[in-house]
NUFIMAR-409560 format. One record per residue (C-alpha): residue in three letters; chain; residue number from 1; x, y, z. Coordinates in nm, 3 decimals. Layout:
BEGIN
code | unit | pos | X | Y | Z
ALA | A | NUM | X | Y | Z;
...
END
This chain:
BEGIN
code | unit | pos | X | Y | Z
UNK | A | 1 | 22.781 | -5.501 | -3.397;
UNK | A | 2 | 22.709 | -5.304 | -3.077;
UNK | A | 3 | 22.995 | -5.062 | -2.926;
UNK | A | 4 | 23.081 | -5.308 | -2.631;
UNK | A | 5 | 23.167 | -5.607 | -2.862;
UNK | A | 6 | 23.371 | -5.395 | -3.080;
UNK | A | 7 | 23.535 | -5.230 | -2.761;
UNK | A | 8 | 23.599 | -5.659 | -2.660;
UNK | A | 9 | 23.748 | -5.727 | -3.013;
UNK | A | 10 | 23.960 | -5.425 | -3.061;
UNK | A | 11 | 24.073 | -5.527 | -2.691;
UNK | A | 12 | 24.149 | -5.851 | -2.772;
UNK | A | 13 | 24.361 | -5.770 | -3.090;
UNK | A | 14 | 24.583 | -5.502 | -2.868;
UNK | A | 15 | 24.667 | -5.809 | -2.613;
UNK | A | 16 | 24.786 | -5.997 | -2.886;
UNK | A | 17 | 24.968 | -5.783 | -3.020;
UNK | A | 18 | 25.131 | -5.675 | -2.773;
UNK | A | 19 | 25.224 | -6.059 | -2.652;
UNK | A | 20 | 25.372 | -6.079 | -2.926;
UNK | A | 21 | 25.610 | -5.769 | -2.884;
UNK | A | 22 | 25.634 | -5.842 | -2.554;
UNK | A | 23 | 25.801 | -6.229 | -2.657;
UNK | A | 24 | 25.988 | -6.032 | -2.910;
UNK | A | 25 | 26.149 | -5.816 | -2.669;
UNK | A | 26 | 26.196 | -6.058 | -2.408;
UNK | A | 27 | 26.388 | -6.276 | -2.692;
UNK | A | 28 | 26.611 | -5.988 | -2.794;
UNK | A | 29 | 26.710 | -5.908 | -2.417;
UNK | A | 30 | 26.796 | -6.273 | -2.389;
UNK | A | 31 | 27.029 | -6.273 | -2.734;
UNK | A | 32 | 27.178 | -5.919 | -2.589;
UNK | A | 33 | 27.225 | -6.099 | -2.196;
UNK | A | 34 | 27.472 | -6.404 | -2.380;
UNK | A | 35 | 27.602 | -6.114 | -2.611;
UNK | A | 36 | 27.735 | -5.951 | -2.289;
UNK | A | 37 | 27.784 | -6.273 | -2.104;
UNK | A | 38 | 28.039 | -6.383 | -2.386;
UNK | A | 39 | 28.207 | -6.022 | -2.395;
UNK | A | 40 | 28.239 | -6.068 | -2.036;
UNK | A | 41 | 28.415 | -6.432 | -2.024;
UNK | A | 42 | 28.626 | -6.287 | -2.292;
UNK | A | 43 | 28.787 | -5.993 | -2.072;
UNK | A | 44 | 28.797 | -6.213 | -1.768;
UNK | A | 45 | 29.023 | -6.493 | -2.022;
UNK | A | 46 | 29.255 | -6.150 | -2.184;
UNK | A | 47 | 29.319 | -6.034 | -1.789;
UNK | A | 48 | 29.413 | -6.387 | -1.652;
UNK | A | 49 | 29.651 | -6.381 | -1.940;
UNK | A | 50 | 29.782 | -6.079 | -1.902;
UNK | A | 51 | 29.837 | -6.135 | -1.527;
UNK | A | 52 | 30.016 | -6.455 | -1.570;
UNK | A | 53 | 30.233 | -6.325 | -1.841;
UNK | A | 54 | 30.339 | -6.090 | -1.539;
UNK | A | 55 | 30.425 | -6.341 | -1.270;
END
């Protein structure tokens, strides 16, 4: 096998790999964005109670 096909095929298996980080990552950040989403809703819901406990 010359040098420039190996130089192709080692290319090739780095671009997989790192697709498939890349779709790894991009699912965690999506898990963390309704993690925070949630945590968010659920202050908003404890301060509109709290207010109208006050009025």
């Amino acid at each position: 096998m010359s040098d420039t096909e190996q130089y192709l095929l080692d290319a090739a298996d780095r671009c997989v790999r790192l697709a498939r980080v890349g779709r790894e990552l991009a699912a965690n950040l999506e898990s963390l964005s309704d993690d925070l989403m949630a945590k968010a809703v659920e202050l908003d819901t404890v301060r509109d109670k709290k207010k109208a406990g006050r009025n």
